[in-house]
GULO-56280 format. One record per residue (C-alpha): residue number from 1; residue in three letters; x, y, z. Coordinates in pm, whole numbers, plus 50000, padded with zeros to 5 digits. Each point is the difference from the previous one (the first is absolute). Layout:
BEGIN
r k: NUM r: ala c1: X c2: Y c3: Z $
...
This chain:
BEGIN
r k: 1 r: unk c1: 48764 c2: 53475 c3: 50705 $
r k: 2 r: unk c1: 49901 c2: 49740 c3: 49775 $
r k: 3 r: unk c1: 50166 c2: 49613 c3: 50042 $
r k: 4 r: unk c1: 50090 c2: 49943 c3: 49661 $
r k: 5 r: unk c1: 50049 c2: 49618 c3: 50075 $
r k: 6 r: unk c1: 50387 c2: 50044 c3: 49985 $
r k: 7 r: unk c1: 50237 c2: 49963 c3: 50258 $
r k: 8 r: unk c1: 49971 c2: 49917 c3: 50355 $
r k: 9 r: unk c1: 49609 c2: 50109 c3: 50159 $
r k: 10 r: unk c1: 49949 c2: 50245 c3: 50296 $
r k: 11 r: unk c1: 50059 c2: 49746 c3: 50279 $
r k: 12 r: unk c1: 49684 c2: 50066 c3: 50188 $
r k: 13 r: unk c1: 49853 c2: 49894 c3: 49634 $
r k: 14 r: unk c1: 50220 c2: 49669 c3: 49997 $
r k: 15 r: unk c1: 49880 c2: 49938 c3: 50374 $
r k: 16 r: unk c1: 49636 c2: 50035 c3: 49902 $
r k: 17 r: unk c1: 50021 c2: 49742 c3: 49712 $
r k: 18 r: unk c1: 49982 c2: 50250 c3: 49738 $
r k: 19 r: unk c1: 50307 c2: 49847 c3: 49783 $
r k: 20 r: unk c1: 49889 c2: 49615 c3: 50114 $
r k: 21 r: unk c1: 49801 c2: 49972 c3: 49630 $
r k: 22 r: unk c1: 50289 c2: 50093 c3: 49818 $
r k: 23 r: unk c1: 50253 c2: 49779 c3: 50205 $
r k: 24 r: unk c1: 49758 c2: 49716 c3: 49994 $
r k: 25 r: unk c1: 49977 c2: 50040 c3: 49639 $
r k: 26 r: unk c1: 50406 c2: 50047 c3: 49906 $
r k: 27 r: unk c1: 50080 c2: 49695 c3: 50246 $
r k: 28 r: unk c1: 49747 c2: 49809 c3: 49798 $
r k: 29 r: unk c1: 50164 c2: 50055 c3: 49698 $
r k: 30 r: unk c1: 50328 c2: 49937 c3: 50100 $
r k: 31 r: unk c1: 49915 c2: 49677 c3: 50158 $
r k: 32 r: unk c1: 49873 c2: 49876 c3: 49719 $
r k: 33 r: unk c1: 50305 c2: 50126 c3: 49761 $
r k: 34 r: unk c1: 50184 c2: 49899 c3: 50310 $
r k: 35 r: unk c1: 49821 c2: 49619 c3: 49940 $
r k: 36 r: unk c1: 50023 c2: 49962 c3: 49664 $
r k: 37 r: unk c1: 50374 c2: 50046 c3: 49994 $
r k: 38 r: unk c1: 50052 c2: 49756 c3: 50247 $
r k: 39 r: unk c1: 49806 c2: 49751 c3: 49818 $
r k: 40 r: unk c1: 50208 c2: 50064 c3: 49690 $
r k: 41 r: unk c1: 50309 c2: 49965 c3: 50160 $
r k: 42 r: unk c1: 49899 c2: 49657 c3: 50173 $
r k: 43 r: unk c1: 49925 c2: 49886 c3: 49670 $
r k: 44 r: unk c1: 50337 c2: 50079 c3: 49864 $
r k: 45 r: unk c1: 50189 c2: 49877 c3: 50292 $
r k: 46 r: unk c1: 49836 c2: 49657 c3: 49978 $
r k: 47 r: unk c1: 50112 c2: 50016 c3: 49605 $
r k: 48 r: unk c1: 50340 c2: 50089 c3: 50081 $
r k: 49 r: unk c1: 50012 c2: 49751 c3: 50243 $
r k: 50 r: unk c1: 49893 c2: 49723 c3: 49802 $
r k: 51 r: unk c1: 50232 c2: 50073 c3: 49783 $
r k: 52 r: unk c1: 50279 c2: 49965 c3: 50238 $
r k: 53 r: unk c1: 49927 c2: 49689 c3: 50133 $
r k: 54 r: unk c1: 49946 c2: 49905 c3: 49644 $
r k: 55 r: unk c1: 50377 c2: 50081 c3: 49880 $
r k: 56 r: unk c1: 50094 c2: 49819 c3: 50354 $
r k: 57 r: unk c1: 49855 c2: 49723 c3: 49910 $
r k: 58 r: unk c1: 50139 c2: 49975 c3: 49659 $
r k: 59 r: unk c1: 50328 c2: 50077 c3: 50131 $
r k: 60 r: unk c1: 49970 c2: 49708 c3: 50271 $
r k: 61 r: unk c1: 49876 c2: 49745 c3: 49697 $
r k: 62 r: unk c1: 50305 c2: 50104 c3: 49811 $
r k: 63 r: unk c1: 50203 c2: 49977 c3: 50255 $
r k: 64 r: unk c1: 49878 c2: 49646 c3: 50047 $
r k: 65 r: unk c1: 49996 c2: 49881 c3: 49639 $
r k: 66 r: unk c1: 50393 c2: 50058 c3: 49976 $
């Protein structure tokens, strides 16, 4: 019988490293999609944030003006 590369590997197969390429290779890419979102979602948490402290601090000068 043929692997055809889908679903789980013979387990003496898994134990010998024969999947370890293909692992290697998916955890690789998901790292890096895994990266990239994080990186994006930093950047808009620092935005957002700014922004809060920016209506705080308009809110505090108004507050003060009166």
């Amino acid at each position: 019988m043929e692997d055809s590369g889908f679903g789980p590997p013979h387990p003496f197969r898994k134990f010998m490293g024969y999947c370890n390429d293909y692992d290697r290779d998916m955890r690789k890419c998901l790292k890096a999609e895994r990266l990239q979102r994080q990186k994006a979602n930093l950047e808009d948490s620092r935005r957002r944030h700014a922004e809060i402290r920016a209506r705080i601090l308009a809110q505090e000068r108004a507050k003060h003006q009166h």
